[in-house]
C-alpha positions in Angstrom: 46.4 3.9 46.3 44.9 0.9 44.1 46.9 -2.1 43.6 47.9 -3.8 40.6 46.5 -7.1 39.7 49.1 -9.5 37.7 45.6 -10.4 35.4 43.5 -9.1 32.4 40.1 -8.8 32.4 38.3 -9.3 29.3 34.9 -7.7 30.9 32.8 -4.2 31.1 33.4 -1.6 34.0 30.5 -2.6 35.8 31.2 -6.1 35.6 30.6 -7.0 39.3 34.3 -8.9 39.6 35.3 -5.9 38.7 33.3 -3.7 40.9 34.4 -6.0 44.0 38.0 -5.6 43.2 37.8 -2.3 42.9 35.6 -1.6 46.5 38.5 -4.2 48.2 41.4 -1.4 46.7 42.5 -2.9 43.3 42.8 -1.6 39.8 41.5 -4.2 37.7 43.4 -4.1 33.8 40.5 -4.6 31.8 40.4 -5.5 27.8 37.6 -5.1 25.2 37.7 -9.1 24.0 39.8 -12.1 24.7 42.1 -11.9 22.0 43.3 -8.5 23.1 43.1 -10.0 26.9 45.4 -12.4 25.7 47.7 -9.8 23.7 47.8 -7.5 26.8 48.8 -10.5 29.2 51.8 -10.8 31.0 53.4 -14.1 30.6 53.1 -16.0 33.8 49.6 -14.1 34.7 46.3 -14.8 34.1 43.0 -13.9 31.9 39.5 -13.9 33.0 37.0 -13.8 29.9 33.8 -12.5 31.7 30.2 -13.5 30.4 29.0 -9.8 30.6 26.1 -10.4 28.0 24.8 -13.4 30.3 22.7 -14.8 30.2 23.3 -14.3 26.1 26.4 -15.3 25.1 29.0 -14.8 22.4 31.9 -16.5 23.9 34.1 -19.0 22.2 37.8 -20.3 23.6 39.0 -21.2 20.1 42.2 -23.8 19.9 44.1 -20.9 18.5 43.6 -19.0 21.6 44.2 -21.6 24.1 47.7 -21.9 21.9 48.8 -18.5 22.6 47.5 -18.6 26.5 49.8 -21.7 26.7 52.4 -20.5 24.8 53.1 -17.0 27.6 52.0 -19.8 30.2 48.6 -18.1 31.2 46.3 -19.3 33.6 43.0 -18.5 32.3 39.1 -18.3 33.5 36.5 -18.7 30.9 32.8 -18.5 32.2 29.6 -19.4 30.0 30.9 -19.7 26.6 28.7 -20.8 23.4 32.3 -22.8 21.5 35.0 -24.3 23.7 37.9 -25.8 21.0 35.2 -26.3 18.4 33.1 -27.9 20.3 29.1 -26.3 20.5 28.5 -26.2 24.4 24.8 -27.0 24.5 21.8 -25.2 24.6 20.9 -22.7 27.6 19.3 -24.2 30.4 17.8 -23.0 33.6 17.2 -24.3 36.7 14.0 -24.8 38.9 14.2 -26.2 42.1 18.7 -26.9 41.8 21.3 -25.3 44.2 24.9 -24.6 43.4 26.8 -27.7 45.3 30.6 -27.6 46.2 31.0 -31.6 46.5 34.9 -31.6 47.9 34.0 -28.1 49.4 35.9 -26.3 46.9 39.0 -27.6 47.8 38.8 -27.1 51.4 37.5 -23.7 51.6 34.3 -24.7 52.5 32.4 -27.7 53.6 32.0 -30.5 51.9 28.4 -30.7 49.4 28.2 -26.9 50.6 25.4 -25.2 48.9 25.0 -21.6 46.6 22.2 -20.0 45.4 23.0 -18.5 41.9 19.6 -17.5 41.3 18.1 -17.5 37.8 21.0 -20.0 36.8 21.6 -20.3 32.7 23.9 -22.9 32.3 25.5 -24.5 28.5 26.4 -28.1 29.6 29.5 -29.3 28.3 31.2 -31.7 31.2 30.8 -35.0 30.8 32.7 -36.1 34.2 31.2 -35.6 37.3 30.7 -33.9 39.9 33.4 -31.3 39.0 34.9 -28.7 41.7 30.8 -27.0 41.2 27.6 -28.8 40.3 24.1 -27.4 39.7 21.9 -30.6 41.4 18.4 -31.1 43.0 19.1 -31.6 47.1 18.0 -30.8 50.4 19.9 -29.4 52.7 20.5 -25.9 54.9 24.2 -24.9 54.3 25.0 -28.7 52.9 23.2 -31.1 50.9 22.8 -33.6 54.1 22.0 -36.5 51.2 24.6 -35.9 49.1 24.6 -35.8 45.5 21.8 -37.2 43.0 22.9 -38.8 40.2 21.3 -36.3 38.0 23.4 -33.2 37.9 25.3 -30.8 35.9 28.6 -29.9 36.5 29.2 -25.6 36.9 32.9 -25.2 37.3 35.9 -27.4 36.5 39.4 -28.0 34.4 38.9 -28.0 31.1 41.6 -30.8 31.0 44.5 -32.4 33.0 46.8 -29.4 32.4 44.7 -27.8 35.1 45.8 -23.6 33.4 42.1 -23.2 31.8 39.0 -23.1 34.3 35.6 -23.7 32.7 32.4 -22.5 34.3 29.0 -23.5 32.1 27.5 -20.5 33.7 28.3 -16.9 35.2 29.8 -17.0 38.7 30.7 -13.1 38.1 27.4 -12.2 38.4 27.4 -12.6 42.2 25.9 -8.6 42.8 23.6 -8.0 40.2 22.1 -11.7 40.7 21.9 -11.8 44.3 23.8 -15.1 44.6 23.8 -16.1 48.2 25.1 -16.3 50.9 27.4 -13.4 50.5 30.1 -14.6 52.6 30.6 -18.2 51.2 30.1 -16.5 47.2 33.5 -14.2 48.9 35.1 -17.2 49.9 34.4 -18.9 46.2 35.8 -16.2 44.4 38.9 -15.5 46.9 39.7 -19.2 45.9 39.2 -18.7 42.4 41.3 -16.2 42.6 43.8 -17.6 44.1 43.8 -20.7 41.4 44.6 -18.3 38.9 48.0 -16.8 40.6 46.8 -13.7 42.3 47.1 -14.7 45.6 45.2 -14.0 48.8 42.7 -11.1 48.0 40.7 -9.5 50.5 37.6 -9.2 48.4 34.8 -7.4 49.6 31.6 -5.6 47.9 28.2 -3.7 48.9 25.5 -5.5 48.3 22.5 -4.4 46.1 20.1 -6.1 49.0 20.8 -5.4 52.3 20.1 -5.0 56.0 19.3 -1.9 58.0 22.5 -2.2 60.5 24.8 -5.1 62.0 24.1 -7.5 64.9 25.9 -4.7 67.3 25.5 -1.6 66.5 23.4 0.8 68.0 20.3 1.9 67.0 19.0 5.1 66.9 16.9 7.0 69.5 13.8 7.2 66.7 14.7 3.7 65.3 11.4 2.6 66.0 9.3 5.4 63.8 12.0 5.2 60.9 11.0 1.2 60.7 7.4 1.6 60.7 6.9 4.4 59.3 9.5 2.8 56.1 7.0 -0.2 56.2 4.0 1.8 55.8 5.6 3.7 53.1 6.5 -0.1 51.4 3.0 -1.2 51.6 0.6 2.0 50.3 3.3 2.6 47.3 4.4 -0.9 46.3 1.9 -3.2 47.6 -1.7 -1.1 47.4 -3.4 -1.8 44.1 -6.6 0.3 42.8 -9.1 -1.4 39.8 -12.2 1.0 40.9 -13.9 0.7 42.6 -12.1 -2.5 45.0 -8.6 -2.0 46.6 -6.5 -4.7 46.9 -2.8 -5.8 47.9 -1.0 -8.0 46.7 0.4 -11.5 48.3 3.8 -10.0 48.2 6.8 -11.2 46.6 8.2 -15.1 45.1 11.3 -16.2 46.7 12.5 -17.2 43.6 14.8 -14.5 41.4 15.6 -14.5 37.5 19.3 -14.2 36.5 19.4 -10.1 37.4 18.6 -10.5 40.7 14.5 -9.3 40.4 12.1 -10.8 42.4 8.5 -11.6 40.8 4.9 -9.7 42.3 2.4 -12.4 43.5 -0.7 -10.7 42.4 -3.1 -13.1 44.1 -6.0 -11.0 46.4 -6.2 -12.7 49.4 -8.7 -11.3 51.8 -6.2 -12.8 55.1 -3.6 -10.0 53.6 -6.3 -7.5 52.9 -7.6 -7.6 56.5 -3.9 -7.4 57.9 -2.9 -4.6 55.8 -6.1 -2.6 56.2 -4.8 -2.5 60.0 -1.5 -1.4 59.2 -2.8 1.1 56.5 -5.0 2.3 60.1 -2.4 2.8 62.1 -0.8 4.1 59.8 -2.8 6.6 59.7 -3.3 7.2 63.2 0.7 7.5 63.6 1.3 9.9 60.5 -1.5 12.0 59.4 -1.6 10.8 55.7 -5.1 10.6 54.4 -4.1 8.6 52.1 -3.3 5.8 54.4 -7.0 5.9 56.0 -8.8 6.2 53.0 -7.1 2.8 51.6 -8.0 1.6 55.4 -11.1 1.9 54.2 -10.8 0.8 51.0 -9.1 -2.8 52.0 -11.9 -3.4 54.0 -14.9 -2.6 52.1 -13.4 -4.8 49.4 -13.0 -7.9 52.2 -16.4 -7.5 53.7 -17.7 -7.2 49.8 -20.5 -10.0 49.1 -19.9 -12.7 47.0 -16.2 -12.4 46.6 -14.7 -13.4 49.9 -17.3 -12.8 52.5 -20.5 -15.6 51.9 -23.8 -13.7 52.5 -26.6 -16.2 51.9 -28.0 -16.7 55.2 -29.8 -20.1 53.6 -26.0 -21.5 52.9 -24.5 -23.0 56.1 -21.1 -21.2 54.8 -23.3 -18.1 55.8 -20.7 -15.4 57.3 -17.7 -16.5 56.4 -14.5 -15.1 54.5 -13.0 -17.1 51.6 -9.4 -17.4 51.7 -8.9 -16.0 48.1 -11.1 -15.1 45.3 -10.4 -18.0 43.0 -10.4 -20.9 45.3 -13.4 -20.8 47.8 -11.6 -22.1 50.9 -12.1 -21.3 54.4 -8.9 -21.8 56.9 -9.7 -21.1 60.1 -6.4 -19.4 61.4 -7.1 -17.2 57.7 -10.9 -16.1 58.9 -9.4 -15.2 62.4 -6.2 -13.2 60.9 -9.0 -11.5 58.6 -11.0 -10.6 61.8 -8.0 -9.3 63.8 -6.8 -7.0 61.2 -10.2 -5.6 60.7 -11.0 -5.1 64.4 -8.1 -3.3 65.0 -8.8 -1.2 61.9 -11.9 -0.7 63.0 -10.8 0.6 66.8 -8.8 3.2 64.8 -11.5 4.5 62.2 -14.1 4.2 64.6 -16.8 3.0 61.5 -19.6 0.8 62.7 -20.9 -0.1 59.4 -18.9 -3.5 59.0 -19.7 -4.3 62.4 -22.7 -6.5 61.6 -20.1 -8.7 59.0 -17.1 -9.0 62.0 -20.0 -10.6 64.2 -21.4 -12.7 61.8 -17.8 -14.3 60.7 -16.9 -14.9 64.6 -19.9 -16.5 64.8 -19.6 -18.8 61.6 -16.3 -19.6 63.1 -17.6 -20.1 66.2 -20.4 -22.4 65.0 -18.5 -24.5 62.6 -15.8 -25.5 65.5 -16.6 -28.3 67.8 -17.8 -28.4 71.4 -14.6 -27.5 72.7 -13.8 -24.5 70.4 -11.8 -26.8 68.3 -12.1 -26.1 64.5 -10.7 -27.9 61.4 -8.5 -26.6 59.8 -10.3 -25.6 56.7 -14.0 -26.1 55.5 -14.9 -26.2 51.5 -18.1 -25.9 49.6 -17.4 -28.9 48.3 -16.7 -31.2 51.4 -19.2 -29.1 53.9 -21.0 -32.0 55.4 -24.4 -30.5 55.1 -25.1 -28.2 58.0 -23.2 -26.3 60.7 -24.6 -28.5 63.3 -22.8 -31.1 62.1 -19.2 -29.3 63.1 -20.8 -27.4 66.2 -22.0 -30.6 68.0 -18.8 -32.8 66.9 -15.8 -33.7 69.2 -12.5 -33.3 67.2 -8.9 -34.6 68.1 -7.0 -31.9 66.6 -5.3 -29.3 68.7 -3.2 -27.4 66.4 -2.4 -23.3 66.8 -0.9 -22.8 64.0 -4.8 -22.8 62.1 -6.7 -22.3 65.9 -4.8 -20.3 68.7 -5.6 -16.9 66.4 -9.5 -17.8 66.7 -9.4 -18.5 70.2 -8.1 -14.8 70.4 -10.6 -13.2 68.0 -13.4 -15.1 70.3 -11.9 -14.0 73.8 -11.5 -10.5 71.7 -15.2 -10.4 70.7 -16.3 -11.7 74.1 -14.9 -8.4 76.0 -17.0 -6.5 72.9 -19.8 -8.3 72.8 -20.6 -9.9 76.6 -21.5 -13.4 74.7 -20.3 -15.9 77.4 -20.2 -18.8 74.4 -17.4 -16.9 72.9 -15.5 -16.7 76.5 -16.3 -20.5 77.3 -15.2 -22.0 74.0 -11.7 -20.2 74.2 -11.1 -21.5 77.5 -11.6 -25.0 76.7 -10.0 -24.5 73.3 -6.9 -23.4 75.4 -7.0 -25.9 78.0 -7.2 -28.9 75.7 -3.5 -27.1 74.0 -2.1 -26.5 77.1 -2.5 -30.3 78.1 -0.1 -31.1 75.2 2.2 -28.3 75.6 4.6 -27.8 74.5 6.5 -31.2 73.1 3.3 -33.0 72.2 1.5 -30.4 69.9 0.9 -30.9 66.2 3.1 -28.6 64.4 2.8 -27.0 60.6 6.4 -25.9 59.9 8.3 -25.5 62.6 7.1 -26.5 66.6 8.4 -22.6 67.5 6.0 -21.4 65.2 3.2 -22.9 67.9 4.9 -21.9 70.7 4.7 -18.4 69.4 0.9 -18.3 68.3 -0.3 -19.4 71.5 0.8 -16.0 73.2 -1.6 -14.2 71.8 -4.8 -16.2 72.9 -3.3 -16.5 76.3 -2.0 -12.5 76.4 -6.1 -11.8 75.8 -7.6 -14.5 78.1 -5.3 -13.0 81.2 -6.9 -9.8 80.1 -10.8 -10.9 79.9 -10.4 -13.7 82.6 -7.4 -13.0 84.8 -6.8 -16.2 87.0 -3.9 -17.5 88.6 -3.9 -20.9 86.3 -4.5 -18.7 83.2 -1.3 -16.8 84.1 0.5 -19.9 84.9 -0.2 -21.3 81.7 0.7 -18.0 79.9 3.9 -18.0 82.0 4.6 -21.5 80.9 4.7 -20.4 76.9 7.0 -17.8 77.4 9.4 -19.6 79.1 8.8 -22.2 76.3 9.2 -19.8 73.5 12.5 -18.3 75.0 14.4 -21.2 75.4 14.8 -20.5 71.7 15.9 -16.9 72.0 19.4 -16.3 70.7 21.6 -13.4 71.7 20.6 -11.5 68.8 17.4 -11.4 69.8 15.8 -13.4 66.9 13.8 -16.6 68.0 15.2 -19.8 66.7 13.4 -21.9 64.3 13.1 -26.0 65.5 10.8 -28.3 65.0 9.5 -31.1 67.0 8.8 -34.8 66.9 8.6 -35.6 63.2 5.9 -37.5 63.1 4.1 -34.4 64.7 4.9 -32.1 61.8 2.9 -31.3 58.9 5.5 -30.1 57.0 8.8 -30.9 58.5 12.2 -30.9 56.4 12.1 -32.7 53.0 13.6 -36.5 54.0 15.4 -37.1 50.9 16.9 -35.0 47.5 13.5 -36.2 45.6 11.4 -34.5 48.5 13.3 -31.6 48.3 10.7 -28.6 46.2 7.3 -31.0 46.5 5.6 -29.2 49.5 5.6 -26.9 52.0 8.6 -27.5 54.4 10.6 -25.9 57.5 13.3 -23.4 56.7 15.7 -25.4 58.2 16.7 -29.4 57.7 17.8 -29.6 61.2 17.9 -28.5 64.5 20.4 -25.7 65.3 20.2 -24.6 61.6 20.5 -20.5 62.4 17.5 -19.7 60.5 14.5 -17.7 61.9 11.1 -17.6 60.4 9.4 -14.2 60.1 6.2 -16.0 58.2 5.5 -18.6 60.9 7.5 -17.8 64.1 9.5 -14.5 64.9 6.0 -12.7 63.5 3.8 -14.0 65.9 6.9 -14.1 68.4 6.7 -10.2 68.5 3.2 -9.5 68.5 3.1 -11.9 71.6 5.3 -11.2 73.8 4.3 -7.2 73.1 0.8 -8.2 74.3 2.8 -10.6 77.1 4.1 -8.0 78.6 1.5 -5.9 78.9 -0.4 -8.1 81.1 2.9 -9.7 83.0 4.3 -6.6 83.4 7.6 -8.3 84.3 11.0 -7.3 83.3 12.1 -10.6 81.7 9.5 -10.5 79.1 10.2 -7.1 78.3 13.5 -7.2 78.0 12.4 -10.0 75.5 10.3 -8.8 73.5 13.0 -5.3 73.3 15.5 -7.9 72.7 13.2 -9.0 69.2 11.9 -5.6 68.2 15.7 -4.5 68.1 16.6 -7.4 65.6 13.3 -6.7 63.6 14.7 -3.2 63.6 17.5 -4.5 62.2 17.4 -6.8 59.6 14.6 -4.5 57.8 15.5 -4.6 54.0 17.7 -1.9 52.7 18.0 -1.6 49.1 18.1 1.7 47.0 18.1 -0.6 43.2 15.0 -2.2 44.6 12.4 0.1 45.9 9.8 -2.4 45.8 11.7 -4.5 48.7 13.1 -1.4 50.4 11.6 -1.3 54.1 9.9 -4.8 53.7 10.7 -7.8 55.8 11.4 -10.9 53.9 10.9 -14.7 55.1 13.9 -16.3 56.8 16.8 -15.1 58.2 20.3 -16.0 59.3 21.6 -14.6 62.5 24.8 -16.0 62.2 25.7 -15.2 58.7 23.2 -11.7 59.3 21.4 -12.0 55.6 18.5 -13.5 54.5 19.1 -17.0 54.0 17.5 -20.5 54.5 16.1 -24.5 52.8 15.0 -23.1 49.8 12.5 -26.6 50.1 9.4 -24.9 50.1 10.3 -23.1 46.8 8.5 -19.8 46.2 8.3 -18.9 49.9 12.0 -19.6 50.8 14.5 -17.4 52.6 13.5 -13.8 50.3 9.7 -14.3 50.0 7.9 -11.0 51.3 4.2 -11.7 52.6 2.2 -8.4 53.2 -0.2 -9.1 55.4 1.1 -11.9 57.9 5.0 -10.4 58.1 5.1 -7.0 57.2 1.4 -5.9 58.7 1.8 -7.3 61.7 5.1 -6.2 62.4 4.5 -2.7 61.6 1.4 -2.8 63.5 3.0 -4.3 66.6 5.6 -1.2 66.2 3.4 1.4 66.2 1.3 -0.5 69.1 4.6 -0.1 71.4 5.2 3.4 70.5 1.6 4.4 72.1 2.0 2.0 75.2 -1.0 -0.5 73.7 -2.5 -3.3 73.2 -4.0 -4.8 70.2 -7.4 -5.6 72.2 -8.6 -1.9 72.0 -12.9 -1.7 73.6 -13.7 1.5 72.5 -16.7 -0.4 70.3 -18.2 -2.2 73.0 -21.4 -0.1 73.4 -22.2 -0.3 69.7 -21.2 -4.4 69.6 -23.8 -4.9 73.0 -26.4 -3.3 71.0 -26.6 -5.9 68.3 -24.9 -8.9 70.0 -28.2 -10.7 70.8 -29.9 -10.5 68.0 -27.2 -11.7 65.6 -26.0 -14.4 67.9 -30.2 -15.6 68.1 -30.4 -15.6 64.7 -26.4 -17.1 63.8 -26.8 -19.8 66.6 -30.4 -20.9 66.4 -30.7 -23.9 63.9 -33.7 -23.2 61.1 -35.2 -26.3 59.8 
């Protein structure tokens, strides 16, 4: 049976307040506008006057009104209105890189400077004290703004004056469902208390969510768990992600982090040929695991479109760029750990498809990788048209300082990769030292991009193929040595903890101040022991490696490891019947204590619900489906037709022409 609530609700039916009272057992009374809210009232009780046309508004608390709310001694909640006792609030605003802040922690409920994400934020300012019991402001911060407040800010929620009966929010804090405000449990906590400020009492408010996760931290998975995931993910990708402007195929970059005011999230429609490559080989496997046509025909498709002249893949063999893949099709860049992501995904795709056309292209990219890194099989991080020094000779016979996997450990495994394919001892050698030169700064003193795990977990990879190709007691020492690095940051849960190392190490470490906060790239977390983990530069990689670890270890530790990851992949795969286009998908950052999706929101656009198709999703379906047949990613069944042509294309790749 429901139970009464001693308020009136001036709001719709599918007002989410209203929905989440109603899920938690109670029988909201609801009214058609405020004056009949006010009418309808018990005296003693309270009114809420919902913004249900928000972010438009009609709203205005009139003097007359607050008379009669005062005169049956009402307590009343008034969110986004347009006229507040004659006074115009001001005009809509919206935020960019702000987070809701709880300075006092909302009177003790929470932390103090706790932060909210009320995504899309419309806001009419009308306080002029600050900070108020809510304030929309610029800072950095995990679960609290760690710098406190900036001066600029704007204040959300407060008393409308001393008499402390009227509670004023400048936007709509009732929009928690439909806008995805985050994180769920602390937006629970906020209402309970607002609640509770207007005379209900303790409510045990609870809702289902519009986003969600496949299961809980503990409960059991099923028996097919595994196929369900990967076979949801392949789904995700052909129908959401595949687009088709004949004759090219393309995918798209994914999704922005970033959500308007009714919870969507916005398409990144850049082609970039790293997530083309990636998805080609989950469109493969695909294939392979399911039978659909449909999946090996856009296989085909992604790749043809990558390997295409001009657009990404450079084929004037007079330009010393000659064989390489540009990163996307406006911006002619060349990242290394980009070319090498390209070249996995498209010699795994082509292991499954068994086409030997494009294998002329894969050479002649590892080889223009090859020949633009250093003696040691070092590379830079990126090479442009513009700043190419004038011949690969230049980079080939160099000697480089920088030893950073994050842009190289994925080329060292395409080269020890093409070595076993090709016989090209160059390839072999150049890993090796590559390798060795990491492993003597492993693991505290390697450069790191966002987070030091992220490192640790690329250098599996190389390591997992060079025990394969050249298996020697110091190789499996140092391979040994990385997973024991790696899982010193395993949690319970499975997921791999995000940390970073020495600061002045990191390319992009936490944003040091509120006006750093939203300029650049930056971790997920702003310190160490934040619970975040990063599916877009760790726990990604994390899988894939220790899946190929333990096929070469064959020890039980790793395995249990790597079972221990795959089952909180399984997981925390996106549920969401509103949204089809993030059902099955993996997003960016996630919380394994508060089990959603949550993080720094610093590197804005690829914060906590950012969805990348071809570095997350790809390779994590891909690394499912590799465990459900026993295999590794290094498949040789086109080594007799790589042989044939090695020679000559590494001749005419490696010899200089003057």
């Amino acid at each position: 049976m429901k139970k009464e609530l001693a308020a009136v609700f001036c709001a719709r039916t599918d007002n989410d307040l209203v929905r989440a009272l109603r899920e938690s057992g109670y029988e909201p009374i609801l009214a058609e506008n405020i004056d009949q809210a006010l009418e309808m009232a018990q005296e003693g009780t309270a009114v809420f006057a919902l913004a249900d046309g928000y972010p438009r508004t009609a709203l205005c608390l009139s003097e007359e009104m607050l008379l009669a709310a005062r005169k049956k001694k009402l307590k009343l909640y008034v969110e986004y209105p347009c006229e507040v006792l004659g006074r115009k609030t001001g005009e809509a605003e919206t935020i960019l890189f702000e987070r809701l802040v709880a300075p006092d922690g909302f009177m003790g409920c929470m932390e103090k400077n706790s932060i909210l994400m009320l995504n899309g934020c419309w806001h009419r300012p009308y306080f002029e004290k600050k900070p108020g019991m809510l304030c929309m402001a610029k800072v950095a911060g995990y679960d609290t703004a760690v710098y406190g407040l900036p001066e600029k800010l704007d204040v959300i929620l407060d008393w409308l004056d001393e008499e402390q009966d009227v509670l004023l929010a400048t936007s709509c804090l009732s929009h928690f469902i439909t806008g995805r405000y985050a994180p769920a449990k602390r937006w629970c906590v906020l209402w309970q208390q607002i609640l509770k400020l207007m005379g209900l009492g303790k409510i045990d408010l609870r809702w289902t969510p519009d986003v969600s996760v496949e299961s809980g931290p503990d409960q059991m998975l099923s028996s097919d768990a595994l196929r369900i995931a990967y076979e949801r993910n392949v789904h995700w990708m052909y129908y959401h992600m595949i687009t088709r402007a004949s004759p090219d195929v393309s995918v798209l970059e994914g999704y922005e982090s970033a959500m308007d005011c009714t919870g969507k999230q916005f398409a990144r429609y850049i082609v970039r040929a790293d997530c083309m490559g990636e998805s080609a080989m989950e469109m493969a496997f695909g294939w392979r695991q399911t039978g659909m046509p449909d999946y090996r025909k856009t296989a085909v498709g992604l790749i043809e479109h990558t390997l295409k002249d001009g657009a990404f893949y450079q084929n004037k063999p007079d330009s010393p760029l000659y064989g390489l893949i540009n990163w996307f099709e406006d911006k002619p860049v060349f990242y290394g750990d980009d070319n090498a992501r390209v070249l996995l995904g498209l010699l795994a795709a082509r292991e499954i498809l068994g086409e030997s056309r494009w294998d002329e292209k894969i050479l002649r990219c590892v080889l223009a990788n090859l020949r633009t890194s250093d003696r040691n099989g070092l590379r830079r991080s990126a090479l442009s048209e513009a700043t190419f020094k004038g011949s690969w000779l230049d980079y080939y016979n160099d000697e480089i300082d920088l030893v950073a996997p994050h842009y190289q450990a994925y080329q060292w495994a395409v080269n020890l990769w093409m070595y076993e394919l090709t016989g090209l001892d160059e390839l072999l050698i150049k890993a090796e030292r590559a390798i060795e030169k990491a492993m003597e700064l492993f693991p505290d003193k390697l450069r790191w991009q966002n987070s030091l795990t992220g490192e640790l977990a690329r250098m599996l990879l190389p390591l997992s193929f060079l025990m394969r190709v050249n298996p020697t007691d110091k190789h499996r020492r140092w391979l040994c040595q990385a997973v024991d690095a790696l899982l010193e940051y395993q949690v319970p849960c499975g997921a791999i903890r995000d940390v970073f190392g020495e600061l002045s190490l990191g390319k992009y470490p936490p944003p040091q101040s509120n006006e750093r906060y939203g300029t650049e790239e930056a971790s997920l977390i702003q310190e160490n022991g934040d619970p975040a983990t990063d599916m877009l530069y760790t726990t990604n990689w994390a899988l894939l490696g220790l899946w190929e670890a333990s096929q070469v270890l064959k020890g039980e530790r790793v395995k249990a490891a790597y079972e221990k990851l795959r089952d909180f992949m399984l997981r925390i795969q996106v549920r969401s019947d509103k949204y089809p286009y993030l059902d099955g998908a993996w997003m960016r950052s996630f919380d394994y204590e508060k089990w959603e999706y949550w993080g720094s929101a610093a590197d804005v656009g690829w914060s906590a619900w950012s969805i990348e198709t071809g570095w997350v999703n790809a390779w994590i379906a891909t690394v499912l489906m590799l465990e459900e047949r026993g295999e590794s990613l290094m498949q040789t069944s086109s080594k007799q037709n790589f042989r044939a042509i090695a020679q000559d294309i590494y001749r005419d790749m490696m010899t200089p022409k003057f």
